[in-house]
VOBA-1610 file (N, C-alpha, C; in pm, whole numbers, padded with zeros to 5 digits, always signed):
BEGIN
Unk-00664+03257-02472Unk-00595+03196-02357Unk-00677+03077-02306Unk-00609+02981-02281Unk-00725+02828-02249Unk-00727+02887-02090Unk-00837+02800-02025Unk-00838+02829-01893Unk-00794+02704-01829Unk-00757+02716-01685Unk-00747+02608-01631Unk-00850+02519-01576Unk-00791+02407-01561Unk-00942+02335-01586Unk-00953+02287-01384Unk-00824+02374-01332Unk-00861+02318-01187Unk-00764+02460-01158Unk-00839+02556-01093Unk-00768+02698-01029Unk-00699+02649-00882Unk-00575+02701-00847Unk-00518+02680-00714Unk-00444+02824-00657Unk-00501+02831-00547Unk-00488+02954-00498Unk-00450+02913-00347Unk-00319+02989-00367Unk-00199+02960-00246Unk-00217+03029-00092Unk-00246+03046-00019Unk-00324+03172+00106Unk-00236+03131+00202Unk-00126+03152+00248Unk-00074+03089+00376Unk-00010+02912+00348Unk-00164+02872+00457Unk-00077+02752+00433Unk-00220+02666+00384Unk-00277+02702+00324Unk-00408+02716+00274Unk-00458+02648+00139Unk-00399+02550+00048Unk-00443+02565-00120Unk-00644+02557-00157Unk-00653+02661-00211Unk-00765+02620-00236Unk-00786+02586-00376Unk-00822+02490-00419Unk-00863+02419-00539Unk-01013+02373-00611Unk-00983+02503-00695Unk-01176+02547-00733Unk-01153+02414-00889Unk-01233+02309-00926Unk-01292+02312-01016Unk-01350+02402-01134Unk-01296+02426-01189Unk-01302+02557-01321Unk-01364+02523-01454Unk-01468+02454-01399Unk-01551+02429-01552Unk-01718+02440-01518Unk-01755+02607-01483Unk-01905+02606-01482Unk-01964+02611-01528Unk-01930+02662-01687Unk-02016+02621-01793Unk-02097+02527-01824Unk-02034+02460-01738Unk-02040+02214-01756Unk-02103+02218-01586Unk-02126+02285-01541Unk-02155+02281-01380Unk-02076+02212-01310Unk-01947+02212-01399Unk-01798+02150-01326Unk-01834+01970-01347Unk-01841+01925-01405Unk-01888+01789-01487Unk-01734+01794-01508Unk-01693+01685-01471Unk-01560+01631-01510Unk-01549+01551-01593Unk-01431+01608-01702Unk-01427+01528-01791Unk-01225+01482-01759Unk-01139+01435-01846Unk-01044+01393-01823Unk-00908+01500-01788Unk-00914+01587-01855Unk-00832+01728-01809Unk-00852+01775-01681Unk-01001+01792-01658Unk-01026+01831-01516Unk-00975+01703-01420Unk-00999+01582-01423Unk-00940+01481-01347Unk-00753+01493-01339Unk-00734+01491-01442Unk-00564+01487-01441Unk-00504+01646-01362Unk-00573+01746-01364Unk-00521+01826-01338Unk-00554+01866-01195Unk-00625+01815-01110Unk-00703+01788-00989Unk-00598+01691-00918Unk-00608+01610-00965Unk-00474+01462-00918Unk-00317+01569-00952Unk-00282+01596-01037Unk-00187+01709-01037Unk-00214+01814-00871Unk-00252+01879-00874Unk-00283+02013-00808Unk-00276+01947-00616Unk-00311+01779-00599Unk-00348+01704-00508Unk-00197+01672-00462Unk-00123+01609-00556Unk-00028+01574-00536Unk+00079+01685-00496Unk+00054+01812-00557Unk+00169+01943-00565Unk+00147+01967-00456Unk+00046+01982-00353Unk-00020+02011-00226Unk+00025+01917-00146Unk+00060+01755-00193Unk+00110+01706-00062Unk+00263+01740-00044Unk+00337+01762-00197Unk+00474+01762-00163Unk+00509+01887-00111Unk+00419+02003-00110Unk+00469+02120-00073Unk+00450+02160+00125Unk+00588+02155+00137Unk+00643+02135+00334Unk+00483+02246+00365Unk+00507+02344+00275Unk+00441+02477+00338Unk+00242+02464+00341Unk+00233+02372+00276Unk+00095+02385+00258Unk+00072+02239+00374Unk-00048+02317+00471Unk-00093+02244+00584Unk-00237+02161+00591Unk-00322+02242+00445Unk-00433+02151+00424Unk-00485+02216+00301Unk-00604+02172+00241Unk-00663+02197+00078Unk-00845+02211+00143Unk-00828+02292+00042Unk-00998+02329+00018Unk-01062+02266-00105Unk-01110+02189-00179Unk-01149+02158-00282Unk-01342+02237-00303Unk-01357+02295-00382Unk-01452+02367-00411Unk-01472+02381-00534Unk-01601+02436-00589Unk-01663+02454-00741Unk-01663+02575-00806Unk-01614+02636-00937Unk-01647+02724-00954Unk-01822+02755-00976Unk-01856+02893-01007Unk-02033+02900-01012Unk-02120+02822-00922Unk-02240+02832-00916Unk-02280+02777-00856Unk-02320+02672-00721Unk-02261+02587-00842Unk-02258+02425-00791Unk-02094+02374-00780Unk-02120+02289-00677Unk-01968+02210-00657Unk-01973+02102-00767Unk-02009+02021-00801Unk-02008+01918-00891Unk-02118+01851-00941Unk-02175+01839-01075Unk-02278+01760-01135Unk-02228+01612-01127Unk-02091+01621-01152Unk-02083+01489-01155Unk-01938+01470-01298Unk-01890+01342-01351Unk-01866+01316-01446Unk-01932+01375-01554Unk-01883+01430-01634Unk-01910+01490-01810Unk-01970+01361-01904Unk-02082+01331-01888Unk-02145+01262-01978Unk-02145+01256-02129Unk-02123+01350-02160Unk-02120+01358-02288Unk-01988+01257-02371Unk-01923+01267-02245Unk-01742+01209-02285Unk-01765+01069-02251Unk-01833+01019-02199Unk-01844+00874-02123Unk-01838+00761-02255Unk-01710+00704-02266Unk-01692+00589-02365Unk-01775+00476-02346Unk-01761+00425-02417Unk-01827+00307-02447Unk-01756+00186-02458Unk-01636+00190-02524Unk-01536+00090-02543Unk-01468+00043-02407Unk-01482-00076-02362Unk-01407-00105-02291Unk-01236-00057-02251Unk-01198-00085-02342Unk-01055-00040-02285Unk-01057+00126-02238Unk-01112+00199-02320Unk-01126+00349-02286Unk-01188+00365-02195Unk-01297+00331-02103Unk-01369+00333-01997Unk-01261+00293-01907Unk-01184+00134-01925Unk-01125+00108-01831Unk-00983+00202-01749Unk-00952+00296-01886Unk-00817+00388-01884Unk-00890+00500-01774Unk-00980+00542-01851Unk-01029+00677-01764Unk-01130+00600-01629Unk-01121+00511-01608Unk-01130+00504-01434Unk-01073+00441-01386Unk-00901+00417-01454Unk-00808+00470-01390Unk-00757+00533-01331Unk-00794+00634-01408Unk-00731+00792-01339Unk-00836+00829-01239Unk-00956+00806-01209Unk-01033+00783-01152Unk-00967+00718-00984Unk-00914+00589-00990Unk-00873+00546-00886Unk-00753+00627-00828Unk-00641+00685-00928Unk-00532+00795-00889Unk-00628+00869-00815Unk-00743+00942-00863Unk-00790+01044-00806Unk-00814+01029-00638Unk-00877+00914-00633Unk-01007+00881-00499Unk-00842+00892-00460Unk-00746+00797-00437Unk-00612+00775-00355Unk-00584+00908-00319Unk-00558+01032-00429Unk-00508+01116-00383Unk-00570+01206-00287Unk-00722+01180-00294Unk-00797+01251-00178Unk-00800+01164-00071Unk-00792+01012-00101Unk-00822+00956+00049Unk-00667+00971+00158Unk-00551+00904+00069Unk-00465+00850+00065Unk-00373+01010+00108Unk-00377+01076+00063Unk-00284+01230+00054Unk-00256+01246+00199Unk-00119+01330+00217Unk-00073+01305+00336Unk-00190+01478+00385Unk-00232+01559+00323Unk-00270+01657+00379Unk-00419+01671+00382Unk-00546+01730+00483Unk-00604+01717+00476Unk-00684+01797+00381Unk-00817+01785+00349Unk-00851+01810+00207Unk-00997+01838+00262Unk-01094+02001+00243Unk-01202+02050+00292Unk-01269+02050+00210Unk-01419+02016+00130Unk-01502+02039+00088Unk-01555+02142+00074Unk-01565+02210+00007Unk-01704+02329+00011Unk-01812+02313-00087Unk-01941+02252-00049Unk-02009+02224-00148Unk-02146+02340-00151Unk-02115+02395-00244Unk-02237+02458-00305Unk-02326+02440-00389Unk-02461+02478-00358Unk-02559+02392-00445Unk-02581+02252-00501Unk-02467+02171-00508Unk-02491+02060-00512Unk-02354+01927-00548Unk-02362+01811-00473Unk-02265+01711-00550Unk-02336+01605-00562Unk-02355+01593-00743Unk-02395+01463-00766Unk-02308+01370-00817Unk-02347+01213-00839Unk-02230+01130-00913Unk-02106+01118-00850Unk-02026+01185-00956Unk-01880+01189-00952Unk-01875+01319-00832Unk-01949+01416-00837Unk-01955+01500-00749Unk-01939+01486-00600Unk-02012+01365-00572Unk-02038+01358-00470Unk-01966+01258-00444Unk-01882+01162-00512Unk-01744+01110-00449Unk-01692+01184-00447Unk-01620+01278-00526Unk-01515+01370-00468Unk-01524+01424-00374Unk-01666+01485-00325Unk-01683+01508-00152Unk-01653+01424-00029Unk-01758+01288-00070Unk-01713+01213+00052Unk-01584+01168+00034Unk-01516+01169-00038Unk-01354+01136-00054Unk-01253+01222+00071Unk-01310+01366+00057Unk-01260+01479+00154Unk-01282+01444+00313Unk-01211+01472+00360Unk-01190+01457+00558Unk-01296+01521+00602Unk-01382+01619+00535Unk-01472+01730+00625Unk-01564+01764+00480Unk-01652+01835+00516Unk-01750+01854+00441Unk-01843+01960+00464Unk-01822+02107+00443Unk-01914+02236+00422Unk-02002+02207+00335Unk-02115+02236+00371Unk-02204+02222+00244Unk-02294+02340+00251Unk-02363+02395+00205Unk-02454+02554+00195Unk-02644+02420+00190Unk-02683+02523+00328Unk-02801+02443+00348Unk-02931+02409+00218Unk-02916+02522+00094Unk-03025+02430+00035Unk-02916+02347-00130Unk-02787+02298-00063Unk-02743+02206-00117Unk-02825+02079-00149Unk-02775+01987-00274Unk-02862+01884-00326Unk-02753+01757-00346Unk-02751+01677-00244Unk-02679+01554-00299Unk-02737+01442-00331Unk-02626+01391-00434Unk-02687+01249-00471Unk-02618+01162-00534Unk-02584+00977-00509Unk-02488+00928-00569Unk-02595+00870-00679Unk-02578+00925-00776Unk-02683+00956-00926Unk-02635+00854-01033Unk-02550+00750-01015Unk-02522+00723-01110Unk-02588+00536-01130Unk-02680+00544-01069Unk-02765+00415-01107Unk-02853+00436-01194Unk-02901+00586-01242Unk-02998+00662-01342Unk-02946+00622-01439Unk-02851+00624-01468Unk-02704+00638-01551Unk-02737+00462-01673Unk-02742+00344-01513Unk-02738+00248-01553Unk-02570+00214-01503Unk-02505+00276-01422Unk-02390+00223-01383Unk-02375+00224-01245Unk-02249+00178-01219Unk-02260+00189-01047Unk-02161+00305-01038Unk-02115+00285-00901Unk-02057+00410-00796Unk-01905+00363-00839Unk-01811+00502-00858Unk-01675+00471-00866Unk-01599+00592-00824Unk-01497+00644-00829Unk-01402+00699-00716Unk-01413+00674-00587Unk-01425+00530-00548Unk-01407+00464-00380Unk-01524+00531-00351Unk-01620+00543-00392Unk-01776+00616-00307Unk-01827+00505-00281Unk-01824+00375-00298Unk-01835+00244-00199Unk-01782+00266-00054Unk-01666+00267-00091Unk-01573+00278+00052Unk-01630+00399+00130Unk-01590+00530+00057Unk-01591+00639+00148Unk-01752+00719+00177Unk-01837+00652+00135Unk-02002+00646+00153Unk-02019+00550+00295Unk-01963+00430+00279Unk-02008+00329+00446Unk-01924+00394+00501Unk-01818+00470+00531Unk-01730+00549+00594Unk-01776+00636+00678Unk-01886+00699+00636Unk-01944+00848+00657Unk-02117+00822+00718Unk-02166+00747+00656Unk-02270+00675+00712Unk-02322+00538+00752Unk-02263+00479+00724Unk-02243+00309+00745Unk-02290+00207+00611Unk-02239+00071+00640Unk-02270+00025+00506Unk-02440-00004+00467Unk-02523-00013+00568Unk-02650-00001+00493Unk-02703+00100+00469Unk-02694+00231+00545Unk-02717+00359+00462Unk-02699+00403+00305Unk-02574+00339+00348Unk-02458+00388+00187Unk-02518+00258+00109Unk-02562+00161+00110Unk-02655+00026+00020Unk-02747+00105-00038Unk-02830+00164+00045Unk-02986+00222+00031Unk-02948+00322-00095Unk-02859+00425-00036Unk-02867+00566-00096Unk-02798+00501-00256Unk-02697+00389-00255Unk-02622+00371-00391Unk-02781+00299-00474Unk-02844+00224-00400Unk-02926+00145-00488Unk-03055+00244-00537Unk-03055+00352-00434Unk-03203+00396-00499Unk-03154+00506-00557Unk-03010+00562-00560Unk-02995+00691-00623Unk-03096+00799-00534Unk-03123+00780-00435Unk-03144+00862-00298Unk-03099+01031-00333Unk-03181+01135-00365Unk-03164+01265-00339Unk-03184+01313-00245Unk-03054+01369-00129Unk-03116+01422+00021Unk-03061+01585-00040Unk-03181+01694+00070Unk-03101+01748+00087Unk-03019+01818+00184Unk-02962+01897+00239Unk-02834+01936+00308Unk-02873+01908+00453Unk-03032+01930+00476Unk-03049+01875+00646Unk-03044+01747+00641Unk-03110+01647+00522Unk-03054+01537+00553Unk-02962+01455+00522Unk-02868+01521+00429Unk-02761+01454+00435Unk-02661+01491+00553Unk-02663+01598+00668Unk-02629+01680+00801Unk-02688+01523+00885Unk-02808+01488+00870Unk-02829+01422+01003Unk-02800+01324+00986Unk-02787+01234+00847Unk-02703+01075+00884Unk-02584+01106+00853Unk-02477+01223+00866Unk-02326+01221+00880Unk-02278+01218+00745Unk-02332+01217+00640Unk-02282+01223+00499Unk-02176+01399+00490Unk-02258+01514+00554Unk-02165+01615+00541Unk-02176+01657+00694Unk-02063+01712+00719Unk-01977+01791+00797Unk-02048+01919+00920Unk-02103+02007+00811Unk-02180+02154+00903Unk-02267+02171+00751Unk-02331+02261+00808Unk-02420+02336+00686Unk-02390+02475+00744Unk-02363+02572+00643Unk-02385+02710+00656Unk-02468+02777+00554Unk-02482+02922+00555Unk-02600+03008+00424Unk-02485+02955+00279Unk-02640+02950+00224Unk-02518+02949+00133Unk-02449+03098+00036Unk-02356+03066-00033Unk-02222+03151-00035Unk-02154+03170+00058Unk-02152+03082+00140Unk-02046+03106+00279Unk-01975+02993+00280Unk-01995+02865+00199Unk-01915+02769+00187Unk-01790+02768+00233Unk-01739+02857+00126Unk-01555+02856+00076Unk-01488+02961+00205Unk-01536+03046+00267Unk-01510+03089+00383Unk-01481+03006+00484Unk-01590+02947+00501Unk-01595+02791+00625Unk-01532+02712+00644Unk-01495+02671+00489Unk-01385+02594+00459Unk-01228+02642+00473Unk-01190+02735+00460Unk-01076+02811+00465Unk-01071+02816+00606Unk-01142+02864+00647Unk-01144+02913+00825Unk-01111+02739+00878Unk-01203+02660+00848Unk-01211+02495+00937Unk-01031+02491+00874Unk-00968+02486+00759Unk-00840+02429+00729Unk-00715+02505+00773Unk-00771+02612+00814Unk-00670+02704+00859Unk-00643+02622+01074Unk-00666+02558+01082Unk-00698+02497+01188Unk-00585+02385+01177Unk-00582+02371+01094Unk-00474+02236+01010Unk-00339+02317+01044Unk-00332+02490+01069Unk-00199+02540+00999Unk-00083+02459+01136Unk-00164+02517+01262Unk-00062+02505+01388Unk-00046+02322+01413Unk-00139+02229+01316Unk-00128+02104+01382Unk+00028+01992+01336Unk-00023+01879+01369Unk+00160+01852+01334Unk+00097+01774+01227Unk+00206+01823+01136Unk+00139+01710+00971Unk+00199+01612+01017Unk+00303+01527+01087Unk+00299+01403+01079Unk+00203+01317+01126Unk+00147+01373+01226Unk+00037+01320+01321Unk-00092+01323+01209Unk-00132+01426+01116Unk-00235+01439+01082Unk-00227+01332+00906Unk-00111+01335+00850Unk-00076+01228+00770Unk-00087+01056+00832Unk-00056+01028+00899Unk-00053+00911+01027Unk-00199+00883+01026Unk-00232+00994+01081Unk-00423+00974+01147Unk-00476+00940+00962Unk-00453+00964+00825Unk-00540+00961+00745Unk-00485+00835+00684Unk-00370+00795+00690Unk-00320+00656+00639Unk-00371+00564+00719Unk-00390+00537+00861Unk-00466+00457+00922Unk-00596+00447+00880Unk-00705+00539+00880Unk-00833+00511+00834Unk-00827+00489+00681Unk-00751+00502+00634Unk-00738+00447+00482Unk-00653+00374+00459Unk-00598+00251+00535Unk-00533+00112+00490Unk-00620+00041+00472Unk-00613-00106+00404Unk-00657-00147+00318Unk-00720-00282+00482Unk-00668-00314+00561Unk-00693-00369+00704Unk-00764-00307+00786Unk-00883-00327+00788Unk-00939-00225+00908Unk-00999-00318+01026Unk-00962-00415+01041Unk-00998-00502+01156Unk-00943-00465+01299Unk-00966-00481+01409Unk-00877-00431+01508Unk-00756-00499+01595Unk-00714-00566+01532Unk-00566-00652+01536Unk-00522-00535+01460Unk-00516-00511+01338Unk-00456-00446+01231Unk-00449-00259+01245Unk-00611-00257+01331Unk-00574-00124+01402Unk-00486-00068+01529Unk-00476-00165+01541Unk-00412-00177+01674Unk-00244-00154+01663Unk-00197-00258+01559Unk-00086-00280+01495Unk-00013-00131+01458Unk-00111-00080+01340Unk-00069+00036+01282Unk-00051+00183+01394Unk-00148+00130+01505Unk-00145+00302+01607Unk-00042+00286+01652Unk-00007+00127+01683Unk+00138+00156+01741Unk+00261+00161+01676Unk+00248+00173+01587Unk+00386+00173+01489Unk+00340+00306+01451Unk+00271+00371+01390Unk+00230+00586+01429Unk+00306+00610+01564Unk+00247+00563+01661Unk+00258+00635+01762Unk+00444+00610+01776Unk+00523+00487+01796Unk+00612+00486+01855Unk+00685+00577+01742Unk+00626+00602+01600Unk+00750+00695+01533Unk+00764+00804+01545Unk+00652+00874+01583Unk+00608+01005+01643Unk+00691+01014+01743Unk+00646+00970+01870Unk+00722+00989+01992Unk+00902+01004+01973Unk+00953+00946+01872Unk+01048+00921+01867Unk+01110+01111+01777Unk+01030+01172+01736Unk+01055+01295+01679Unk+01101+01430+01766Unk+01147+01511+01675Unk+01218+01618+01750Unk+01058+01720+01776Unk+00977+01692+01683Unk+00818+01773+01657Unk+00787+01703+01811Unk+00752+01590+01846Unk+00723+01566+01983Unk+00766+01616+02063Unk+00907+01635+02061Unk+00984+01670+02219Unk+00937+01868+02255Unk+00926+01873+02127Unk+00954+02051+02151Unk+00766+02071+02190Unk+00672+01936+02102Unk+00545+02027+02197Unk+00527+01969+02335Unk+00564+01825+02337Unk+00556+01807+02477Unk+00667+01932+02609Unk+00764+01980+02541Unk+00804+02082+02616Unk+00730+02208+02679Unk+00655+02238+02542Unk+00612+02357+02573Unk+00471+02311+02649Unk+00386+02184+02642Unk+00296+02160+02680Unk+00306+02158+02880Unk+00417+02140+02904Unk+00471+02134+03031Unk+00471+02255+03102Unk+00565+02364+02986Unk+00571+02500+03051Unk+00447+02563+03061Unk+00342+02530+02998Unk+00244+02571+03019Unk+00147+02552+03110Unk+00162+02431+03144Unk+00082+02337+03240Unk+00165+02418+03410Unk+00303+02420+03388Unk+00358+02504+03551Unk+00349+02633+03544Unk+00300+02683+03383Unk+00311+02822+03447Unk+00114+02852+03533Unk+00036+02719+03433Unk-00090+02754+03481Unk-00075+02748+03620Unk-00053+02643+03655Unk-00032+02614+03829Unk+00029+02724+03921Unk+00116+02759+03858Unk+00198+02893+03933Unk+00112+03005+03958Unk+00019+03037+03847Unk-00073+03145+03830Unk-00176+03134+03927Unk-00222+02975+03946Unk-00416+02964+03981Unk-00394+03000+04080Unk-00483+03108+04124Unk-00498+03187+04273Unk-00518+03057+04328Unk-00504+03075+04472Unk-00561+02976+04567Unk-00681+02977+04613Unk-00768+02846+04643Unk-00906+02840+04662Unk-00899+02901+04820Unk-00959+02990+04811Unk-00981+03041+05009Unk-01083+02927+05046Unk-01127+02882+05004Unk-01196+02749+05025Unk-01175+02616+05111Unk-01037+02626+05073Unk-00967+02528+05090Unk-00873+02515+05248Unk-00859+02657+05288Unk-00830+02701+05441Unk-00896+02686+05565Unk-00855+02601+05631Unk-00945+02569+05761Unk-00911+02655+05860
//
């Protein structure tokens, strides 16, 4: 029986999406990419699913790209980071939000696919690193972009040029990941933080991730886009019914709050 090369496991409103190659310490090679961008996309079209966990089998969350597979020929390099750019889109770009759980470590390719994600669990004696100047190449799945994103653009200069190994406290204190917990508690953390996603409104939370990922980020252009979110929102039946209930709640608090004896002269 072949295995899958990306496991998805349905929980509510929950997908969690393990990387299934630990043999390889989950080293991606082109199956695992296509079927990841598959599994990304099935998750945004599905009404019922409210956010994604992306996680590693064994160990480690990601070594990185499968070296062994790495072409040489131009055109073949250029095909497979292609699918490469499908990928980063579908994590940046995806209308649903998308949790990290990194265990033991994301390097390379690893560690774009993390900072690609909205949030970031990582298990404290985690090891990151954008590794691929060792390599002799540069940074690709948008880990340009989504590296100055997370820590700013001279942080993200430093760490791409020196191939920078932090680990989990310091990639915690310049904002690269999210929380640290023990580790093997990752994929818990992560489930629990996305289950948070279940009661929120996906249009609002699709909205909020297309704005920080348009291609304009000046503030004319931010400005532009909140208000064209916002006035389509407002304009929804999802608005009217929470601003309803946000009301009944607000008179029933008032109705309730004892009175301050305080306040009696």
């Amino acid at each position: 029986m072949t295995t899958p090369p990306v496991l998805i496991d349905r929980a509510g409103t929950v997908w969690t999406l393990t990387l299934n190659r630990a043999h390889k310490r989950n080293a991606l090679d082109l199956p695992e990419r296509h079927a990841l961008i598959d599994a990304l996309h099935a998750a945004d079209a599905d009404a019922d699913c409210a956010a994604c966990v992306l996680t590693g089998a064994g160990p480690i969350f990601s070594a990185g790209g499968d070296i062994s597979a790495m072409p040489t020929d131009p055109d073949a390099a250029r095909a497979r980071l292609h699918v490469l750019t499908e990928l980063a889109c579908a994590l940046i770009k995806g209308s649903k939000p998308v949790i990290a759980a990194v265990e033991g470590g994301a390097f390379g390719l690893g560690l774009s696919l993390a900072a690609a994600c909205d949030y970031i669990v990582a298990s404290r004696d985690a090891r990151l690193a954008a590794s691929f100047g060792k390599l002799g190449l540069v940074a690709d799945t948008g880990l340009f972009w989504s590296l100055s994103q997370r820590v700013g653009p001279g942080r993200a200069k430093e760490l791409l040029l020196f191939a920078t190994e932090l680990s989990a406290t310091e990639a915690l204190a310049i904002g690269l990941v999210s929380e640290l917990v023990e580790p093997g508690a990752t994929l818990a953390r992560a489930r629990e933080r996305a289950q948070v996603f279940a009661d929120a409104s996906a249009a609002a939370l699709a909205a909020t991730k297309q704005i920080f990922a348009q291609p304009d980020q000046d503030i004319d252009a931010i400005l532009a886009a909140e208000t064209a979110a916002q006035v389509r929102l407002l304009s929804t039946e999802e608005f009217s019914r929470r601003q309803r209930a946000f009301l009944q709640r607000s008179k029933a608090q008032i109705m309730t709050t004892p009175e301050d004896p305080g306040s009696k002269r």
